[in-house]
C-alpha positions in Angstrom: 9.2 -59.1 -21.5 6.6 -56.9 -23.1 5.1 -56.0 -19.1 8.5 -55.1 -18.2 8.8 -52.6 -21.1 5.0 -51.2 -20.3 6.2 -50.6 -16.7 9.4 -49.7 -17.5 8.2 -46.9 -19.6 5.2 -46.1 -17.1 7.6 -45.4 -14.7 9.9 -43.4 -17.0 7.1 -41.1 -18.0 6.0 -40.6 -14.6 9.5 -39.6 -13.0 9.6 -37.2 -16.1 6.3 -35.2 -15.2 7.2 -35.1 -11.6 10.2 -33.3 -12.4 8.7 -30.8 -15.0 6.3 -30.4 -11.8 8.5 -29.3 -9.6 11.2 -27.4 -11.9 7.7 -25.8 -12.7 7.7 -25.0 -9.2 10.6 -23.6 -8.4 10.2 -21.4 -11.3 6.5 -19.8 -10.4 7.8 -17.1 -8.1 5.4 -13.9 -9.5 7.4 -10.9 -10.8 5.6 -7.3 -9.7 6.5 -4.8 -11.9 7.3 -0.8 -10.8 7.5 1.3 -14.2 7.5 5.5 -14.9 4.1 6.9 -16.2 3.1 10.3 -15.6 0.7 11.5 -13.8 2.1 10.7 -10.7 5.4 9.8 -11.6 5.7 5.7 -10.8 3.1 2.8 -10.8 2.2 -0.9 -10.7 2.2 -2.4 -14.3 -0.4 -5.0 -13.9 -1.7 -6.3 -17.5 -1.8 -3.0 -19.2 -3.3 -1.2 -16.0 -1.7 1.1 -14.1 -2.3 0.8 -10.5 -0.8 2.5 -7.0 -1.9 -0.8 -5.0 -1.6 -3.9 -5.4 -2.3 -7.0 -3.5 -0.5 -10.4 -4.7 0.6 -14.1 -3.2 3.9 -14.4 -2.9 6.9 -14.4 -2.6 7.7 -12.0 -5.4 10.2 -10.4 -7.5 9.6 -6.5 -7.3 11.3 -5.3 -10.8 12.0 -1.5 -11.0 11.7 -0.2 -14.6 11.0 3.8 -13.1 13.8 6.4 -13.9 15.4 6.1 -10.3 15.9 3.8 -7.7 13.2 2.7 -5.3 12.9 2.9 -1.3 11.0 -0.1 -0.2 10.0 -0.1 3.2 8.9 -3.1 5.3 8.4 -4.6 8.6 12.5 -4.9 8.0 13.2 -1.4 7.2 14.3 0.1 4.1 16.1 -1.0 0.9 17.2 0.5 -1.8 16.6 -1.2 -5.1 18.6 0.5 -8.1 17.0 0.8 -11.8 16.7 -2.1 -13.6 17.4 -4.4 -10.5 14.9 -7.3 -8.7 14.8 -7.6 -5.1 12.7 -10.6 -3.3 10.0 -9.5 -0.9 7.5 -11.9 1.5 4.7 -11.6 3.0 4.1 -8.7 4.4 3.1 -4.7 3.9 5.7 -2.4 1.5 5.6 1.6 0.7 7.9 2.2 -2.2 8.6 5.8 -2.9 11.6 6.8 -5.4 14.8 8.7 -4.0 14.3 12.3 -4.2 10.5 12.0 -4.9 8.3 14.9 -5.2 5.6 15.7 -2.8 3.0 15.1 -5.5 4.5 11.8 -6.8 3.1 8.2 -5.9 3.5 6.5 -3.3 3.1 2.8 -4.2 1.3 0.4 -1.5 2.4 -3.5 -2.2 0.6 -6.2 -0.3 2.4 -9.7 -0.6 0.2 -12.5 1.1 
């Protein structure tokens, strides 16, 4: 009796991990962050940096926190992601400008692996 209660709870504590591993998972999708700063108008917020490119595994979650909506183009063409919205991007090579930008305002270079 007391092997079937060792095994029983073996087994019990095993199905339990392998579940937190794969919510875990599920949940590990990296969220790229697009905020305002002058100079230059909009940047990457990458721990307390500020950068204009940035090169990160993916997929990700590109979060616009700037003062206007985005244009992200890709190998798919161009979408338009409101303030405050998150849009999903692949691999693959994006130019995000805002709507109306100025000529001497960023132009933001995102690399997703």
């Amino acid at each position: 009796m007391r092997t079937f209660a060792l095994l029983l709870l073996a087994t019990s504590l095993l199905a339990l991990g392998a579940g937190q591993a794969l919510a875990q998972k599920a949940t590990s999708e990296r969220t790229v962050t697009v905020v305002m700063r002058d100079p230059g108008c909009h940047w990457f917020a990458v721990n307390g940096k500020y950068l204009k490119t940035l090169m990160v595994s993916g997929p990700v979650k590109l979060v616009n926190l700037d003062e206007d909506a985005l244009l992200v183009a890709g190998r798919s063409g161009v979408v338009r992601e409101p303030v405050g919205k998150r849009i999903t991007l692949t691999t693959g090579v994006y130019r995000i400008t805002m709507v109306k930008q100025h000529p001497d305002d960023n132009t933001l270079k995102l690399v997703v692996r």
